[in-house]
C-alpha positions in Angstrom: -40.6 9.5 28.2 -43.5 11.2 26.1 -46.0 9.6 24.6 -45.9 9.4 20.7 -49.0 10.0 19.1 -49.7 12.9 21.6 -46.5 14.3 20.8 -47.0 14.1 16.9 -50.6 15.6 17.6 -50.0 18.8 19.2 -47.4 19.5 16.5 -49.3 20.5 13.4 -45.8 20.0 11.1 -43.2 18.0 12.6 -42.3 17.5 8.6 -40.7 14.8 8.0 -39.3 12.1 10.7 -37.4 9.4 11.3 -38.3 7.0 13.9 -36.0 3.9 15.2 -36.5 1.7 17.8 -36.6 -1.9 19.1 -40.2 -3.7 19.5 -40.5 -5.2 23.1 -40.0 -8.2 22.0 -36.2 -7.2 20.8 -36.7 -7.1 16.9 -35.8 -3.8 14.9 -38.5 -1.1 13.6 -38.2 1.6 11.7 -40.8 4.5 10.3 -40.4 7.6 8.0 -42.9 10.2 7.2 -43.3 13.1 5.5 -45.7 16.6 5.4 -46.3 19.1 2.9 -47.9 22.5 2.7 -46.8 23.5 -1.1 -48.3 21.6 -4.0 -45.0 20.4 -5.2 -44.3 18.9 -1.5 -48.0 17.2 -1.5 -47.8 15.8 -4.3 -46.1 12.8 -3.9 -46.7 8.7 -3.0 -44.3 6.1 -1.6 -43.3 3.2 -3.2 -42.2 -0.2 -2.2 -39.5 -1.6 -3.8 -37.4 -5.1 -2.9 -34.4 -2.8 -1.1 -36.0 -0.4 0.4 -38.8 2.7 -0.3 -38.8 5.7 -2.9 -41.0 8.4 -3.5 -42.6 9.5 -6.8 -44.8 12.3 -8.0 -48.8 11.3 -7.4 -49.6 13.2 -10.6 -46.5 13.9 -12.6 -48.3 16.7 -14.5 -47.8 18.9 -11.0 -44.2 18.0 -10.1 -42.0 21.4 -10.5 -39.1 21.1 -8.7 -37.8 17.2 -8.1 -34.4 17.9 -6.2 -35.4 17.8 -2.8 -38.7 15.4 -3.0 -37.9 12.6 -5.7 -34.7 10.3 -3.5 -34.9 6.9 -1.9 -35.9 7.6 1.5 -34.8 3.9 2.4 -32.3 1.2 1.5 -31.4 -2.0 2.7 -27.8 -2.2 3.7 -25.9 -5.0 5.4 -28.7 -6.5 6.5 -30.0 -3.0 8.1 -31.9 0.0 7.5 -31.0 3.8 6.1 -33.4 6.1 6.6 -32.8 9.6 5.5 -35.3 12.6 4.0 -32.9 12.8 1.2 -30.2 11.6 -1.9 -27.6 11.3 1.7 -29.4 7.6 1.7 -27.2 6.9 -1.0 -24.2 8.4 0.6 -24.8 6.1 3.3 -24.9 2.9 1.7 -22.3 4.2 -0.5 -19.9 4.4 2.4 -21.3 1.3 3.8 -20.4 -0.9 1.0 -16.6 1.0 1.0 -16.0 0.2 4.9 -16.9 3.3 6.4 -19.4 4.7 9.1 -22.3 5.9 8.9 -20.8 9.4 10.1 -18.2 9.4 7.7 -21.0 9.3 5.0 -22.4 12.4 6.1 -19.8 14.9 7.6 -19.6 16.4 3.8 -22.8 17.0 3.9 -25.0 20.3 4.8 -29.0 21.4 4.8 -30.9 21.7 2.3 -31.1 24.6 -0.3 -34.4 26.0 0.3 -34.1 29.3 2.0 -35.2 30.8 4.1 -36.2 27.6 6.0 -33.0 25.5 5.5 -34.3 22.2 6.0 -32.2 20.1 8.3 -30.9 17.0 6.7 -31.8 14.0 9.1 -30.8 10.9 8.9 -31.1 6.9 10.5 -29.0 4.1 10.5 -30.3 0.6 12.1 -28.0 -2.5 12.3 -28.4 -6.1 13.6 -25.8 -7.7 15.6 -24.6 -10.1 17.7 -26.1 -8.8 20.6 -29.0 -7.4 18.8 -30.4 -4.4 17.1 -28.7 -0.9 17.8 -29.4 2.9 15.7 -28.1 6.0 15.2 -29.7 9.1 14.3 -28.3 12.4 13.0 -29.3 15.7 12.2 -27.5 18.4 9.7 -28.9 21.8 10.4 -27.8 25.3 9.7 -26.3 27.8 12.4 -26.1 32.0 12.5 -25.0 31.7 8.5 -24.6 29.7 5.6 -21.3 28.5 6.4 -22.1 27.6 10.2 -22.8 24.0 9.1 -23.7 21.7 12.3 -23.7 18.3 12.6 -25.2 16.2 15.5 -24.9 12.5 15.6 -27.0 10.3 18.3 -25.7 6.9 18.9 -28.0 4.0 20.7 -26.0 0.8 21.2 -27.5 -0.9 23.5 -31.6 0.7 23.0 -34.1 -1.0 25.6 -36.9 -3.2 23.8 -40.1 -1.5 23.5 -39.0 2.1 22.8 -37.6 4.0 20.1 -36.1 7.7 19.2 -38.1 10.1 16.6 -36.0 12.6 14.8 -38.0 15.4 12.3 -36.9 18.2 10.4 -39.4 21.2 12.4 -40.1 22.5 15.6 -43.7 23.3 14.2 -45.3 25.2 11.5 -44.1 29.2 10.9 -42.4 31.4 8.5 -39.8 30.0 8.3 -40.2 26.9 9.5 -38.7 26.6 13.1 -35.9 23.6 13.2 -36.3 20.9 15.5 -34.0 21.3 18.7 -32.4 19.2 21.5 -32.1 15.6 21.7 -34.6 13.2 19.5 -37.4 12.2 22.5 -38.0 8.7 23.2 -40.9 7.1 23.0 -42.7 3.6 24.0 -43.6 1.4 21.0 -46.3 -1.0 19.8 -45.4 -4.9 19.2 -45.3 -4.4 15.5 -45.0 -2.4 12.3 -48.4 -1.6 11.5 -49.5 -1.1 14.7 -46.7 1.5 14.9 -48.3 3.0 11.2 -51.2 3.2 12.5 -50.3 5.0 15.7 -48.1 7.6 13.7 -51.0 7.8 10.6 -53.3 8.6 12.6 -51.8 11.4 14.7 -50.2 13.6 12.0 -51.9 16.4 11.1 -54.9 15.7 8.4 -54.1 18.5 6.0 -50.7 18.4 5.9 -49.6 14.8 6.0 -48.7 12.9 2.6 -47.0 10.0 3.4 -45.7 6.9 5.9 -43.6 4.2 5.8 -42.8 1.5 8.1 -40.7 -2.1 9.0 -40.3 -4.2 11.4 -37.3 -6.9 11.0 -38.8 -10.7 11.4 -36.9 -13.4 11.4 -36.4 -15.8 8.3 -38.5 -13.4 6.4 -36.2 -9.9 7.2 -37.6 -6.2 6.8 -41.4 -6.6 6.4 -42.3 -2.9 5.0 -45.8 -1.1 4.8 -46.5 2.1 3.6 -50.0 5.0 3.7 -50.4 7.5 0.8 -52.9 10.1 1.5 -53.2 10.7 -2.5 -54.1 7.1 -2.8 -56.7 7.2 0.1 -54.4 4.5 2.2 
């Protein structure tokens, strides 16, 4: 087990991450963040909505390339959580709503288009059931050449309460950027949401951090959702 805000500390650009889990108490939680180092990737908020989270240019004046930084980063589905750092969100609740899995909505998929770093795709799913909450995470990530497309899929049905999995799209910083490796390491979380914000907010790198967003499932009241934009000084 490593500890999380240590781990996110000594990296200076994870990128962006997904984090799932299960409070200690047994209710879901759920984060995403996302870095920048280019002006385009920087310039950006997140923005609550009643399904879910999307992001949108902070000064729409400096946005020059959209495709891979305006998506919905998170949509409700089934009662759940998709969490993805890009337009595959859609896929997955797509797939969702038309009886399929959460694999099936991604095995068309491959990295993003931005050589010479290829950015994995990577990608959450959280779901309660009868016997509680349970995740998966995946990762899309490019091999020797273009075509040498890999998937890896991470499946958590039975998660112990009080620690989650963090997924991100870099090793650390470098030219190119290094792609994260191995299993996603698990980590021991807070008792809520914004304790888990906090946590994360506060260990990312200060220069190269935009955004955050996290929930936390509560019953009667569902996915209670909170969110810290550097470019609005939150």
């Amino acid at each position: 087990m490593n500890e999380l805000q240590t781990y996110l500390a000594q990296n200076p650009y994870p990128g962006r991450g997904v984090l799932l889990g299960v409070t200690p108490d047994g209710r879901g939680i759920a984060a995403y963040f996302i870095m920048g180092r280019s002006v385009n990737s920087r310039n950006r908020i997140f923005v609550l909505e009643e399904k879910g989270m999307r992001t949108q240019a902070h000064r729409p004046e400096l946005l020059s390339d959209p495709s891979l930084i305006i998506y919905w980063p998170v949509r409700q589905v089934d009662g759940g959580l998709a969490v993805t750092n890009g337009d595959q969100t859609d896929d997955i609740a797509e797939a969702l709503a038309q009886g399929h899995c959460f694999a099936h909505a991604l095995h068309r998929r491959v990295y993003e288009p931005d050589a010479p770093n290829y950015t994995p795709r990577i990608s959450g799913l959280i779901r309660r059931g009868e016997q509680g909450f349970s995740y998966r995470l995946s990762i899309i990530k490019r091999g020797l050449a273009d075509a040498d497309v890999r998937h890896y899929f991470y499946e958590y049905q039975h998660p112990q309460p009080g620690f989650g999995h963090l997924i991100h799209t870099y090793a650390g910083d470098g030219s190119p950027l290094p792609s994260f490796t191995g299993e996603p390491p698990v980590f021991a979380l807070p008792e809520d949401g914004e304790s888990l914000g906090q946590q994360i907010w506060q260990s990312l790198n200060p220069d190269n951090k935009v955004s955050l967003w996290t929930a936390e499932w509560r019953p009667g009241e569902g996915w209670r959702q909170n969110v810290w934009n550097k470019n609005l000084g939150q």
